[in-house]
BASEBA-163714 format. One record per residue (C-alpha): residue number from 0; x, y, z. Coordinates in Angstrom, 2 decimals. Layout:
BEGIN
{rec NUM, {X, Y, Z}} ...
END
This chain:
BEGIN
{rec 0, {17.46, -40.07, -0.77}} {rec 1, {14.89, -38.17, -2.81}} {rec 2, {11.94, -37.35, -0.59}} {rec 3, {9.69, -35.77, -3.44}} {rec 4, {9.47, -35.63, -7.36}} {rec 5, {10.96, -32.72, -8.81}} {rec 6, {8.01, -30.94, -10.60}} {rec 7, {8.35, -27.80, -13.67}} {rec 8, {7.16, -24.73, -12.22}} {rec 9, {4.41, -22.44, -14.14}} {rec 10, {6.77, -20.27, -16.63}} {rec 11, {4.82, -17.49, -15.05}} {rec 12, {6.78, -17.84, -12.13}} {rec 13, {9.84, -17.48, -13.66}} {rec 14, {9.09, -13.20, -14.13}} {rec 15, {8.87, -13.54, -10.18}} {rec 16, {11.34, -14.31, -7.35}} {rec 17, {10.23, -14.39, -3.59}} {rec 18, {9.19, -10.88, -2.06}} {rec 19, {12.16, -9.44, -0.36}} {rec 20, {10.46, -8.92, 3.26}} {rec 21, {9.63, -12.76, 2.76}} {rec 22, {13.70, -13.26, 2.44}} {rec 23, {14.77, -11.14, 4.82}} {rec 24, {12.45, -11.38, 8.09}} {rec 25, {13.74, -14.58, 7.73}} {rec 26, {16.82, -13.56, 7.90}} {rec 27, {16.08, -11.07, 11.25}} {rec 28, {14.11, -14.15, 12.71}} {rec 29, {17.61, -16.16, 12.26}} {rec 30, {19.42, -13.53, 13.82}} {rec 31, {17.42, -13.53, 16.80}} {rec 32, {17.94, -16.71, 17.50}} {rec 33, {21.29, -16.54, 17.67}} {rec 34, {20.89, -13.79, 20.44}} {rec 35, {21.02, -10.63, 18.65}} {rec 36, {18.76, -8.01, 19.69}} {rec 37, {17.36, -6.86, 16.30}} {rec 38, {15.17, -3.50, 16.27}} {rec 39, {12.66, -3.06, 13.42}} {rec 40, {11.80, -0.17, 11.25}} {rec 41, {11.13, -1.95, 8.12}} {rec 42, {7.60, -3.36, 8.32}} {rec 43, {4.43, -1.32, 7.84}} {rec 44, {2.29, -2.72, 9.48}} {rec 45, {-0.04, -0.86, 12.09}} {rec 46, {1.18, -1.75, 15.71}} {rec 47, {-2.15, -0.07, 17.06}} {rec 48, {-5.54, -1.31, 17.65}} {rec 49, {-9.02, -1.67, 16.01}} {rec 50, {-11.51, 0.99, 17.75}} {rec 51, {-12.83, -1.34, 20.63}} {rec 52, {-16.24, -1.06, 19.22}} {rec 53, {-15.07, -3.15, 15.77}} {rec 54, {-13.58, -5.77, 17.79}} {rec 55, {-16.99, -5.72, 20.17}} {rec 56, {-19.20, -6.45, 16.53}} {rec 57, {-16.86, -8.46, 15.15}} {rec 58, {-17.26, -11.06, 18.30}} {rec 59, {-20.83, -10.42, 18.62}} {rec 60, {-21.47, -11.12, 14.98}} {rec 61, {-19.26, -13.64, 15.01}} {rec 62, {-21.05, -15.87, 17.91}} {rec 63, {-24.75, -16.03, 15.90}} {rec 64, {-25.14, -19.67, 14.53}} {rec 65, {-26.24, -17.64, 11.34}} {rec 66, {-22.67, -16.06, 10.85}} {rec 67, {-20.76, -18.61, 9.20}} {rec 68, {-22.05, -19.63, 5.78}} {rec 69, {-20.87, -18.77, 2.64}} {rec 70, {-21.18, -15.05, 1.67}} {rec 71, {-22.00, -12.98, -1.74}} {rec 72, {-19.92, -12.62, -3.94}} {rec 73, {-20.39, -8.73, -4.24}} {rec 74, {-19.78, -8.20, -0.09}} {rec 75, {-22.44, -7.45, 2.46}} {rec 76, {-24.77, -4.93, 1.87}} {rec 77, {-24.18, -3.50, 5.26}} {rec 78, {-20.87, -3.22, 4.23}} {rec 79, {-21.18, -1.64, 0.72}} {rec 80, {-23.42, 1.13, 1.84}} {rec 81, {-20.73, 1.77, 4.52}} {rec 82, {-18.58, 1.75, 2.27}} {rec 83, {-20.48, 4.64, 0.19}} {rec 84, {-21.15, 6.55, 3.01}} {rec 85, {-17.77, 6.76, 3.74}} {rec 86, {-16.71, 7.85, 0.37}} {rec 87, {-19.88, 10.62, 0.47}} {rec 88, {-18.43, 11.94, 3.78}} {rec 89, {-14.72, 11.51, 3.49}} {rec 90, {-14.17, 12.46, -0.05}} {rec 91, {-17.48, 13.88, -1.41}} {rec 92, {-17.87, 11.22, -3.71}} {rec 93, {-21.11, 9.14, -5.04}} {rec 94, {-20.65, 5.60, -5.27}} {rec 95, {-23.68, 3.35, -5.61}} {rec 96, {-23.67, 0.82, -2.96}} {rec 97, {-25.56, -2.04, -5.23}} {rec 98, {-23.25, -1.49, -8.39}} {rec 99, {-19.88, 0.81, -7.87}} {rec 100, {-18.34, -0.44, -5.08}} {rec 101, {-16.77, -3.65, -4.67}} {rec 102, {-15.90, -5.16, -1.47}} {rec 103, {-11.90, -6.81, -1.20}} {rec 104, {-10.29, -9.29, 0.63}} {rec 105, {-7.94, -6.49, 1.26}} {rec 106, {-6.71, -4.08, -1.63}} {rec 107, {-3.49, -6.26, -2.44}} {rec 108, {-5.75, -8.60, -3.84}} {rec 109, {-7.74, -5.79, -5.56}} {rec 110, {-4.25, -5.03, -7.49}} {rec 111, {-4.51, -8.96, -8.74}} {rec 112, {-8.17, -8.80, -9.61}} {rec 113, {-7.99, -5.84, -11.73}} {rec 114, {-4.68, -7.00, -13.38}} {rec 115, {-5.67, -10.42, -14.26}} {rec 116, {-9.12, -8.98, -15.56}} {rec 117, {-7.64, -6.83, -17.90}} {rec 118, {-4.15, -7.60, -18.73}} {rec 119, {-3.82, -10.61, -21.60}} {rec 120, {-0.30, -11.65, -22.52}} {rec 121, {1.62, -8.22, -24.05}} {rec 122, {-0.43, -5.75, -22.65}} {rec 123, {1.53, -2.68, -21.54}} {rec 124, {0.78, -1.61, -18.09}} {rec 125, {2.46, 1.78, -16.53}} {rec 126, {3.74, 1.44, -13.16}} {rec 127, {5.77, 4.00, -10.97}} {rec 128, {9.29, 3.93, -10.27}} {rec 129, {9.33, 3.83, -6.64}} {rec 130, {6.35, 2.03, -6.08}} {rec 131, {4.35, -0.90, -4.42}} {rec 132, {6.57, -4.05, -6.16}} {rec 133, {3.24, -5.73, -6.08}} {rec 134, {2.29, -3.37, -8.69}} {rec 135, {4.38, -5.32, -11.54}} {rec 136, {4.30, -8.31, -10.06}} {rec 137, {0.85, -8.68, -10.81}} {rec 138, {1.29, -7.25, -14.51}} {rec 139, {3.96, -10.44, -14.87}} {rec 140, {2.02, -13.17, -13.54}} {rec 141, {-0.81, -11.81, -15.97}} {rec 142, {2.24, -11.76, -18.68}} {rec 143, {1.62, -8.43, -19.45}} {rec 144, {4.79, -6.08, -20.13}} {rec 145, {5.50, -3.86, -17.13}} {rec 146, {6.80, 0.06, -18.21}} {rec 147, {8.08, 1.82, -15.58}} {rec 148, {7.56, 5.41, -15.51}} {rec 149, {9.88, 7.32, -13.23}} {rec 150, {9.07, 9.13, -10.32}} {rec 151, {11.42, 12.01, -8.72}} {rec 152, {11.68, 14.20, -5.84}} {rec 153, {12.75, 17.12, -8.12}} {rec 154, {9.27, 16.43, -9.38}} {rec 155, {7.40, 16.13, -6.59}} {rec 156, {7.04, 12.33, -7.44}} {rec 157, {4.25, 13.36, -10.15}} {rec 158, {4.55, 11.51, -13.62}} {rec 159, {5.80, 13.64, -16.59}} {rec 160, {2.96, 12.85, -18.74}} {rec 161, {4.56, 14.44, -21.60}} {rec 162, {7.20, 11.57, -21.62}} {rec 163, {5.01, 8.72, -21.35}} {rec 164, {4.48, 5.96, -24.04}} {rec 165, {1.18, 5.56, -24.68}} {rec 166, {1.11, 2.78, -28.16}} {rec 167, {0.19, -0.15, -26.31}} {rec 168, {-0.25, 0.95, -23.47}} {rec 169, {-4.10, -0.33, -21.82}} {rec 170, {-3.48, 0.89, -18.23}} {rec 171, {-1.89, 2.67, -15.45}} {rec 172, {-1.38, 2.28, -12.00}} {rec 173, {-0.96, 5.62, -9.81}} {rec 174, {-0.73, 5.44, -6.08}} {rec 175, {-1.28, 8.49, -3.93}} {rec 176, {-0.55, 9.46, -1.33}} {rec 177, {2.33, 7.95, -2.78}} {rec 178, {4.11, 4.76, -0.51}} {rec 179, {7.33, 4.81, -0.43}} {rec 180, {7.78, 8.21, -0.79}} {rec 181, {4.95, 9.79, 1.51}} {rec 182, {4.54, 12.44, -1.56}} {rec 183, {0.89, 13.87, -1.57}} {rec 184, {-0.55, 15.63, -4.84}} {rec 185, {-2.96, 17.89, -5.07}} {rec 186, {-6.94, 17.62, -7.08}} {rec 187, {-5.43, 19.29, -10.13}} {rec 188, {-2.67, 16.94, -10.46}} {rec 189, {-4.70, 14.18, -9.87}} {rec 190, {-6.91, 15.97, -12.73}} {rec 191, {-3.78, 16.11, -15.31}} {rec 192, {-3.56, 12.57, -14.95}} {rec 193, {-7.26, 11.89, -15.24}} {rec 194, {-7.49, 13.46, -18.63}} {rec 195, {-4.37, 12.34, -20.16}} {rec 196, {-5.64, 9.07, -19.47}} {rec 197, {-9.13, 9.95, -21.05}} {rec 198, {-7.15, 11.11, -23.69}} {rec 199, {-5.15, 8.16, -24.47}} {rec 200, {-8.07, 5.52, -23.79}} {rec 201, {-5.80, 4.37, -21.19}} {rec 202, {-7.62, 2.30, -17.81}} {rec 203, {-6.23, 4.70, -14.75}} {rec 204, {-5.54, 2.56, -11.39}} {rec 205, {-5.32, 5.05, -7.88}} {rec 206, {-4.27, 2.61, -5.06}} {rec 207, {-5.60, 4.90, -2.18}} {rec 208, {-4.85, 2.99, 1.27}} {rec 209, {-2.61, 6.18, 2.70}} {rec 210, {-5.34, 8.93, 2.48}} {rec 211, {-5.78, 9.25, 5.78}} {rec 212, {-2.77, 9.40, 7.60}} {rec 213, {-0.24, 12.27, 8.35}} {rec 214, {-2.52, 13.82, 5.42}} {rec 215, {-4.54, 16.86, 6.12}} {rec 216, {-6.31, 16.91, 2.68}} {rec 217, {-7.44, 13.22, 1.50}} {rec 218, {-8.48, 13.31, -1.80}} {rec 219, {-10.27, 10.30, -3.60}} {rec 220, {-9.52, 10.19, -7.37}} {rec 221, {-13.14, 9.67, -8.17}} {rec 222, {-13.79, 12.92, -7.33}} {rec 223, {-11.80, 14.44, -10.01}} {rec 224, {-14.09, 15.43, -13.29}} {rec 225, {-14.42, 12.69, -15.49}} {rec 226, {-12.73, 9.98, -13.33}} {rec 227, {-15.26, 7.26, -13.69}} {rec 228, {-14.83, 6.98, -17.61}} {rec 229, {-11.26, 5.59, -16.99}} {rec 230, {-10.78, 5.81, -13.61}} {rec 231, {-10.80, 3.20, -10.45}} {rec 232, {-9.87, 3.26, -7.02}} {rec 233, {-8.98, 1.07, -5.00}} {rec 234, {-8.56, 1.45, -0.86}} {rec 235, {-8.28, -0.44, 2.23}} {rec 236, {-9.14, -0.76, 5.95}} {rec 237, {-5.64, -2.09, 6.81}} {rec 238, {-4.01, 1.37, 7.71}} {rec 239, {-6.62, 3.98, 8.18}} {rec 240, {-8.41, 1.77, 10.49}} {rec 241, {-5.95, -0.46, 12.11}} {rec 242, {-7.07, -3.91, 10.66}} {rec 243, {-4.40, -4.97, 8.24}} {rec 244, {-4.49, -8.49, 9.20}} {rec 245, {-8.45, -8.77, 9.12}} {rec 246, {-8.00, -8.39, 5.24}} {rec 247, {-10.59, -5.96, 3.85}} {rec 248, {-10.57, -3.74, 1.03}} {rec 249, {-12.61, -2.32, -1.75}} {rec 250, {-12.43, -0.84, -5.50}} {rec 251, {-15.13, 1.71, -6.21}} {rec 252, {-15.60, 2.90, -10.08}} {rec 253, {-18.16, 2.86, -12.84}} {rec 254, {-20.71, -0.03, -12.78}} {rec 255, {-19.38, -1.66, -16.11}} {rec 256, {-15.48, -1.79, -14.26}} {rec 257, {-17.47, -3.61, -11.17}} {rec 258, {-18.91, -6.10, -13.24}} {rec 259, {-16.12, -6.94, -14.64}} {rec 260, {-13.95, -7.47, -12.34}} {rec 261, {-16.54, -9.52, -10.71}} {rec 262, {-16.42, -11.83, -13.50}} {rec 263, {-12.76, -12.69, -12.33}} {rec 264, {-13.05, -12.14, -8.52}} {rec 265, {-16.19, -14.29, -8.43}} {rec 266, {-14.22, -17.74, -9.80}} {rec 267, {-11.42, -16.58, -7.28}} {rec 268, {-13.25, -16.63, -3.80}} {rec 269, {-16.39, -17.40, -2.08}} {rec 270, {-16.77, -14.10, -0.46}} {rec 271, {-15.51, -12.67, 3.54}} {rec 272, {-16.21, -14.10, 6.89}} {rec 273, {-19.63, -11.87, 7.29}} {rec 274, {-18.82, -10.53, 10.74}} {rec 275, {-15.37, -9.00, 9.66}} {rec 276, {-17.57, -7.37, 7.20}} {rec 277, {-20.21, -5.74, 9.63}} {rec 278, {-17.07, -5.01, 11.90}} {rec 279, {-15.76, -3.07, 8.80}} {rec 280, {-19.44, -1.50, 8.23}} {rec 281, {-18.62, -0.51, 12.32}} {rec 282, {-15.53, 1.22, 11.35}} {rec 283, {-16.08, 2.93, 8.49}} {rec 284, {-18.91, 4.89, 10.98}} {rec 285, {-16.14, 5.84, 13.03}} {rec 286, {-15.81, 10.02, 13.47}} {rec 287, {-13.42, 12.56, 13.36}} {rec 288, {-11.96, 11.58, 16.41}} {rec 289, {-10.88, 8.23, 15.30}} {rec 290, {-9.05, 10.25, 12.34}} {rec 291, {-7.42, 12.84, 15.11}} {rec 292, {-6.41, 10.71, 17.38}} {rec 293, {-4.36, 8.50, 14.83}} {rec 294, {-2.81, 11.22, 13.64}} {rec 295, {-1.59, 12.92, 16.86}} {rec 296, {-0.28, 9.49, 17.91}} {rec 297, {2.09, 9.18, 14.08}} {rec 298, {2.82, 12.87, 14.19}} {rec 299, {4.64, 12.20, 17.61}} {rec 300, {6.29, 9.05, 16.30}} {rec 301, {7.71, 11.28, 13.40}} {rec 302, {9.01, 13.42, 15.61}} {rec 303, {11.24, 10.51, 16.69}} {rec 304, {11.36, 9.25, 13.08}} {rec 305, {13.27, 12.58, 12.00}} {rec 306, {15.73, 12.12, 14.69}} {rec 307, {16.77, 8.89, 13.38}} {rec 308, {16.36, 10.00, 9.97}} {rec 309, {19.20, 12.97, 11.33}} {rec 310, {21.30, 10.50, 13.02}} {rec 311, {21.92, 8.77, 10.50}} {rec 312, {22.47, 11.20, 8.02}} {rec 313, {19.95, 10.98, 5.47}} {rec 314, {18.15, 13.88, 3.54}} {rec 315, {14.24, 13.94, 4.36}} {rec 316, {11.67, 15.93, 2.40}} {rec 317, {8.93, 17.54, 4.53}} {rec 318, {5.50, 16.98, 4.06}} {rec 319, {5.43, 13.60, 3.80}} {rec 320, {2.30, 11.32, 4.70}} {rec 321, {1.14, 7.93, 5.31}} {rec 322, {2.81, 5.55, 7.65}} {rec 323, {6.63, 5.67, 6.38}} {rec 324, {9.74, 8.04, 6.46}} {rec 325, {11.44, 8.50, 2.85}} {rec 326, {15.24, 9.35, 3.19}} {rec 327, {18.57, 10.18, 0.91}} {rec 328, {21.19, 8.49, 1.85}} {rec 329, {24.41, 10.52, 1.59}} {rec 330, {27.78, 10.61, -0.36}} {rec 331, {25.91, 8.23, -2.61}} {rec 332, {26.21, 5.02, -1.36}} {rec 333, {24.06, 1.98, -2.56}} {rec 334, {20.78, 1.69, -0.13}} {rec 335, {21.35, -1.99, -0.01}} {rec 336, {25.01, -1.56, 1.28}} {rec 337, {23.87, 1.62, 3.93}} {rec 338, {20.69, -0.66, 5.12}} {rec 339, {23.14, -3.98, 5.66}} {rec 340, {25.49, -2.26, 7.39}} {rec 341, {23.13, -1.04, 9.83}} {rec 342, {21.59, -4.36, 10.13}} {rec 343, {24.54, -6.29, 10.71}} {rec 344, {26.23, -3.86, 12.89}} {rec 345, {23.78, -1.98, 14.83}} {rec 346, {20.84, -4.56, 14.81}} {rec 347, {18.67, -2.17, 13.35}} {rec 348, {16.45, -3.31, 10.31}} {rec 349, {14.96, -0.18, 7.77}} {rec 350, {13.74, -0.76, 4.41}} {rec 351, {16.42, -0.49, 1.17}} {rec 352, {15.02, 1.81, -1.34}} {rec 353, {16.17, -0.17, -4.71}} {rec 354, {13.33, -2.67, -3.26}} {rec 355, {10.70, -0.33, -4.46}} {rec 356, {12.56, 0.18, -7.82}} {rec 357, {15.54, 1.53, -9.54}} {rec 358, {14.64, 5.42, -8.79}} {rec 359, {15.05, 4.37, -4.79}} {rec 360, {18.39, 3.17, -5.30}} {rec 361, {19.76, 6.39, -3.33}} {rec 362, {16.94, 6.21, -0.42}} {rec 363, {15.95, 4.26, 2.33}} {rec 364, {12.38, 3.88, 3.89}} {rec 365, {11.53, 3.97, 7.93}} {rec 366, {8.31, 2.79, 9.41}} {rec 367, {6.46, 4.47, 12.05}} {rec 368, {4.27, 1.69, 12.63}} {rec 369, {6.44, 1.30, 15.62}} {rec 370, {6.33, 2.38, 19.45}} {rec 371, {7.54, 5.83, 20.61}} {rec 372, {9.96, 3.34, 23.25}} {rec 373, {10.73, 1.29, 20.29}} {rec 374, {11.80, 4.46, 17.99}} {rec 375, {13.67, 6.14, 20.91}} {rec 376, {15.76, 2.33, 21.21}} {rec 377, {16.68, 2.78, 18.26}} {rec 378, {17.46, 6.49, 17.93}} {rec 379, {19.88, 5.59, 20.97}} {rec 380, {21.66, 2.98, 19.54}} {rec 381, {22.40, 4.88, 16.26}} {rec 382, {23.79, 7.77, 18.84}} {rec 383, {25.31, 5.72, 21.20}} {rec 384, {27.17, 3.45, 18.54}} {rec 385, {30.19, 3.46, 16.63}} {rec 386, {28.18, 3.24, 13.29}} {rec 387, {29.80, 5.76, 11.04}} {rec 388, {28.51, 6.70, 7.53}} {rec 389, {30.48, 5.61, 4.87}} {rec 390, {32.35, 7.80, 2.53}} 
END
């Protein structure tokens, strides 16, 4: 018996299928309940806490009778001139709090905001090949024309700007340090890319949430001569600061980019919960210890993380940063078929590289958002198993 009437969906959807962590947690979660014993690596999402003193404002804020009203539109201005601070001390950059910075409910929704603000139906948008699949799912829903550009370890995952189309073309999205491949670049690459854009009248995108970790030179585009003609950025608490479910974010730029994206964000939501945003105001004010310590606690994990990598038998480059282990698989089998395999007969979950486009096809992706117990689990199971790489 028909419960409910069948209703057309939005043809937008149809450029869109459901995210593939949606599908296959899911899948884990099933598996679980049966009995198995699954281990994750696939997920990156920080297992470690806020600084106790952002969870102490957030419940002190949050217990004032005044807290709980709507909020601007255009974020705190505790927050904002946090937020600037931040970007004076961290990256040497001015940003002025009342007009170039942006407050986010998280930087995921920055990536829709800025899309559906400038993309109209045909636009060409460029976006990397591996990279964040949110990236052109955005550009679809905004039924714009995604062009991948590819990215490749023989060139240090750094776009061939020579290569690129530009007729058509109104923006690009660059992302670094570069998820999934933990690929940093230095200020004069981030300079090439800053004029070719310039060049081509092109709107340049850097999705920064990574600069902070397993990264001994963060670097904020904005810094880079000439950046704010063409240039935003766009960065997050989630990661650097341990709050990835407390959804905050920002995009800094020139005052004319802030106002309009504004225009869109404004008829979108009604502004954050205030005391998340004076907890964020808190951590943003954190020092260099907060920095060091989160660091020494991933280096240690990737310690473990290179084990596995070995174990298993993929190729890792060195050097890489953020919160995620980049590997080859070997004899050139399909990273769907090596990350199944795993899955269904070692109980071990890591991330297929094909997710994050065509150019990861060969790869797989580790997280280290994970426990040094849960890492060395794993790392015994691969040793202690019969799992043998294919040939």
């Amino acid at each position: 018996m028909k419960t409910a009437y069948d209703f057309e969906l939005a043809t937008r959807l149809g450029a869109v299928t459901e995210y593939y962590f949606s599908r296959k947690l899911r899948e884990i979660e099933e598996m679980r309940r049966a009995g198995a014993d699954v281990l994750s690596l696939g997920i990156g999402s920080p297992d470690l806490p806020p600084h106790p003193s952002v969870v102490e404002r957030l419940a002190a804020e949050s217990a004032k009778v005044s807290a709980h009203g709507y909020q601007s539109y255009r974020g705190a201005a505790e927050l904002r001139e946090a937020l600037s601070a931040w970007y004076k001390s961290r990256f040497s950059v001015e940003l002025n709090p009342e007009s170039e910075i942006l407050p986010l409910i998280g930087s995921k929704e920055g990536v829709m905001h800025t899309v559906m603000t400038y993309i109209s139906k045909g636009d060409k948008v460029l976006v990397p090949n591996p990279g964040y699949p949110t990236y052109s799912t955005a550009v679809r829903l905004a039924e714009g024309e995604v062009v991948h550009y590819s990215l490749s370890e023989e060139n240090n995952y750094m776009p061939d700007l020579e290569t690129l189309p530009t007729e058509g073309v109104k923006m690009m999205v660059v992302n670094y340090p570069h998820m999934p491949t933990g690929a940093v670049v230095t200020k004069a690459d981030l300079q090439k890319i800053v004029d070719w854009c310039r060049a081509n009248h092109i709107l340049l995108v850097n999705d920064n949430p990574y600069c902070f970790l397993r990264n001994d030179n963060p670097l904020s585009i904005l810094a880079v001569e000439g950046a704010k003609e063409v240039a935003i950025e766009l960065n997050s608490l989630s990661k650097s600061h341990n709050m990835a479910g407390w959804r905050v974010g920002m995009v800094g730029g020139a005052k004319e980019r802030i106002d309009e994206i504004l225009r869109f964000k404004s008829n979108m939501d009604s502004g954050m919960f205030l005391p998340l945003q004076l907890a964020a105001a808190t951590a943003l004010g954190l020092g260099d210890e907060w920095y060091e310590e989160q660091n020494r606690v991933y280096r240690r994990r990737e310690e473990l993380g290179l084990r596995i990598m070995e174990a298993l038998g993929l190729e890792c480059r060195p050097h890489q940063a953020g919160l995620f282990l980049w590997g080859k698989v070997p004899n050139g089998e399909n990273c769907y078929d090596f990350c199944d395999r795993l899955l269904y007969e070692k109980h071990i979950f890591v991330t297929p590289g094909g997710v994050f486009g065509s150019e990861g096809m060969q790869y797989v992706r580790i997280s280290l958002c994970a426990s040094e117990e849960l890492l060395q689990r794993v790392l015994c199971r691969i040793q202690n198993a019969e799992f043998k790489m294919q040939n």
